[in-house]
N, C-alpha and C positions, 0 to 999 in steps of 0.2 A: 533476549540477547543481553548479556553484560556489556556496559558501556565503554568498558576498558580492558587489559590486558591482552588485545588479541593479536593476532597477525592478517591484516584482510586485503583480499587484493581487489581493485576499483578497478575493472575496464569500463571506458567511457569516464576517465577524470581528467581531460585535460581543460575542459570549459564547466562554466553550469552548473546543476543539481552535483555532481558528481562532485568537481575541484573541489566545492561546498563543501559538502560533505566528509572528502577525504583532510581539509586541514582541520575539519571540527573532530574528527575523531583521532585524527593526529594527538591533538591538543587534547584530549582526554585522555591519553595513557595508553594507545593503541600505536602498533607501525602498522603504518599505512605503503601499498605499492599501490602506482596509477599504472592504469595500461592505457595506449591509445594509437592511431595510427600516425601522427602527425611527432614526429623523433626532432626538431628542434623546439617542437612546447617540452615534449618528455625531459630535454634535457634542462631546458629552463627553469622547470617546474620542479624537479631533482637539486640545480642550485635553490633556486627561492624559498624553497620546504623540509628537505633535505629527503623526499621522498624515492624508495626502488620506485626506477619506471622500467616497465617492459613494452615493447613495439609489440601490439597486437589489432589485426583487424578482427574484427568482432562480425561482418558477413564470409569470411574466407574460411573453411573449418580445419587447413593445412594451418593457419596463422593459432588459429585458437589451441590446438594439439601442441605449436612448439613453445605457444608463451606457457602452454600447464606446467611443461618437464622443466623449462627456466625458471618457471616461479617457485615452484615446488622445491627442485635444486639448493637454489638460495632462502627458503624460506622455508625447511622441512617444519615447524610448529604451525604453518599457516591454518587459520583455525574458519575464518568468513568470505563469503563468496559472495561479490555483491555485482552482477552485473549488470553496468547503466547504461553503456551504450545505446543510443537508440535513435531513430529521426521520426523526422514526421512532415507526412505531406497534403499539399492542395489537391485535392480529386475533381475532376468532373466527371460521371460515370456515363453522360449521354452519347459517349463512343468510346472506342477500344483505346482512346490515347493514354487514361490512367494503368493501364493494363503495367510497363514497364515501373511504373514509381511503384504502383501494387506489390508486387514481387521483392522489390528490392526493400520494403518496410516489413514485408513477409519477412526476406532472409536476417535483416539487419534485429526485429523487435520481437522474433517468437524463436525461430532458430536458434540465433546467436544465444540467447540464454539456454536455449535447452543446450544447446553443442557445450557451453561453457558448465554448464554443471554435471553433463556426463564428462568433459575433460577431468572435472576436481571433485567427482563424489569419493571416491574412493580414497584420497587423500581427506576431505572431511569426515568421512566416517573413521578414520583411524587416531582421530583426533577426541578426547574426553566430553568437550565442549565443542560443537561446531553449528554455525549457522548459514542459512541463504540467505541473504537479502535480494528480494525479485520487487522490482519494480515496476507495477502498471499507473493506473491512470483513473481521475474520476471518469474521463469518461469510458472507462470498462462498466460503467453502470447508468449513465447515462450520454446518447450518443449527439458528437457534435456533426453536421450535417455536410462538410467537405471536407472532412477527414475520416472517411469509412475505413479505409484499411486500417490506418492506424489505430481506432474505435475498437476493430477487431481484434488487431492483436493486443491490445492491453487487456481486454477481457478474455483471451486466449490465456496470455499470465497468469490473471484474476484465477482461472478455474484450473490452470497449473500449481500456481502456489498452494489453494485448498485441495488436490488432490494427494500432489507428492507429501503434502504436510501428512495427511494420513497414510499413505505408502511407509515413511521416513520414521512414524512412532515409535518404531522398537530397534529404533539408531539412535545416535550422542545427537544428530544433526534436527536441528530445529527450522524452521522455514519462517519467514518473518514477510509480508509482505509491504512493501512502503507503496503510499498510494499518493502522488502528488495532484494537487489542486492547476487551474494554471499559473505557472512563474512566469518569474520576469528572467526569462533565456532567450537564444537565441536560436531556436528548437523551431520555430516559424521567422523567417525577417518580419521584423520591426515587433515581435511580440516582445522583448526586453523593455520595449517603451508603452505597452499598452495598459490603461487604465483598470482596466480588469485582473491584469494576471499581480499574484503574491510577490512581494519583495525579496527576491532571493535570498538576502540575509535573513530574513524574517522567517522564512518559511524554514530554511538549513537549521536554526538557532531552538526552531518550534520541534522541528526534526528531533535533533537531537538529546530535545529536552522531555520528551514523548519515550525516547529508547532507553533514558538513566531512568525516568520512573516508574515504565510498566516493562518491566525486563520479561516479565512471561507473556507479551501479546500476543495476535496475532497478525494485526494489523497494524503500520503507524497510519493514524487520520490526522493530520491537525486541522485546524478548525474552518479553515477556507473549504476542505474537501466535502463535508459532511452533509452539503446542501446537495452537489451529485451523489453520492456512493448510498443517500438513505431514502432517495425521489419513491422507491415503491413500498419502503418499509413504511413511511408516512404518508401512501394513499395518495401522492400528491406528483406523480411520476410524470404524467404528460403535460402538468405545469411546468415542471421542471426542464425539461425538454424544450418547450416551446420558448420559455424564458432564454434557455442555453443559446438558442440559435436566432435569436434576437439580434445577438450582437455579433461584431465582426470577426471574423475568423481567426483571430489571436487570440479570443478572449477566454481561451482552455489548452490545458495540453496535459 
């Protein structure tokens, strides 16, 4: 992915990994649009950035259909598709109460991207240059122990973004996978303040300085990730694991 010139739309920019993201590639030579459900951040965040915002829920697939033809509309050059929306939740699996949050991390972190890139494949592929940014998780590679769905569906991602990347080869559109370590958001309460997770600025700044140098990756890692996403490439996989879940339940995402 080129680090500049593009047109890309952010659902999932009004907090967090995303806002990050979208005012660093602002500020590289890129327009940037946020999407999100919450229309007085959108408008805040349109004064403070000067960013298009579009009202989109990222689980409703009526909301994803009308934000494509508005985006697309005002943005016919739109070239990157980066969908970040996502949650993530506490499970206890020894009865059916996780069952409802289950479901709704199903719709909200595996769906919501595929609904979102069947809304705007066809618009990225008529584009010279086009990419996905999909977003999973170190723990798509190793898993933290009361977050199983969400576990899931980032290695649900994981094995989406290496497939359509081969589906997608003899298209303009390239697939780019970003794999976040855990940050400091607020993706779990009180993980923004927890010892373990990356410095949101640190990790966005490592982010973005990963996509200006290796333009033809396929992965971004920065360097907090790299202890989950390589546990069985280095033999050393059920350390790694056992280590992960040592600690408190903020201390990944």
């Amino acid at each position: 992915m080129n680090i500049t010139g593009n047109t890309i739309f952010i659902p999932g920019a009004t907090s967090g990994i995303g806002l990050a993201l979208a005012i660093r590639l602002q500020a590289a030579g890129n327009i940037v649009i946020i999407g999100g459900r919450r229309t007085e951040v959108l408008a805040q965040l349109r004064i403070a950035h000067g960013f298009d915002a579009v009202h989109i829920d990222t689980a409703d697939a009526a909301s994803i259909r009308r934000a494509a033809v508005e985006v697309i509309a005002a943005h016919p050059d739109l070239n990157v598709l980066i969908p970040m929306a996502g949650i993530m939740r506490l499970e206890d699996w020894h009865d059916d109460g996780f069952l409802a949050d289950a479901e709704q991390i199903i719709t909200t972190n595996l769906l919501g991207p595929i609904r979102l890139i069947a809304a705007f494949i066809e618009q990225l592929r008529s584009r010279p240059d086009a990419t996905i940014v999909t977003v999973s998780s170190g723990l798509a590679h190793a898993p933290l122990r009361v977050t199983p769905t969400y576990n899931a569906t980032k290695a649900g991602i994981h094995q989406l973004s290496e497939t359509i990347r081969l589906q997608l080869a003899d298209t303009s559109v390239k697939v780019l996978e970003l794999v976040p370590p855990a940050v400091a958001t607020e993706i779990l309460p009180g993980q923004s303040g927890s010892p373990f997770a990356m410095p949101l600025d640190e990790f966005a700044d490592e982010t973005i300085q990963l996509i200006a140098t290796q333009p033809d990756a396929h992965e971004i890692l920065v360097e907090n990730v790299k202890l989950l996403r390589f546990g069985e490439v280095r033999g050393d996989y059920a350390q790694t694991v056992e280590m992960l879940n040592r600690f408190d339940p903020h201390a990944a995402a």
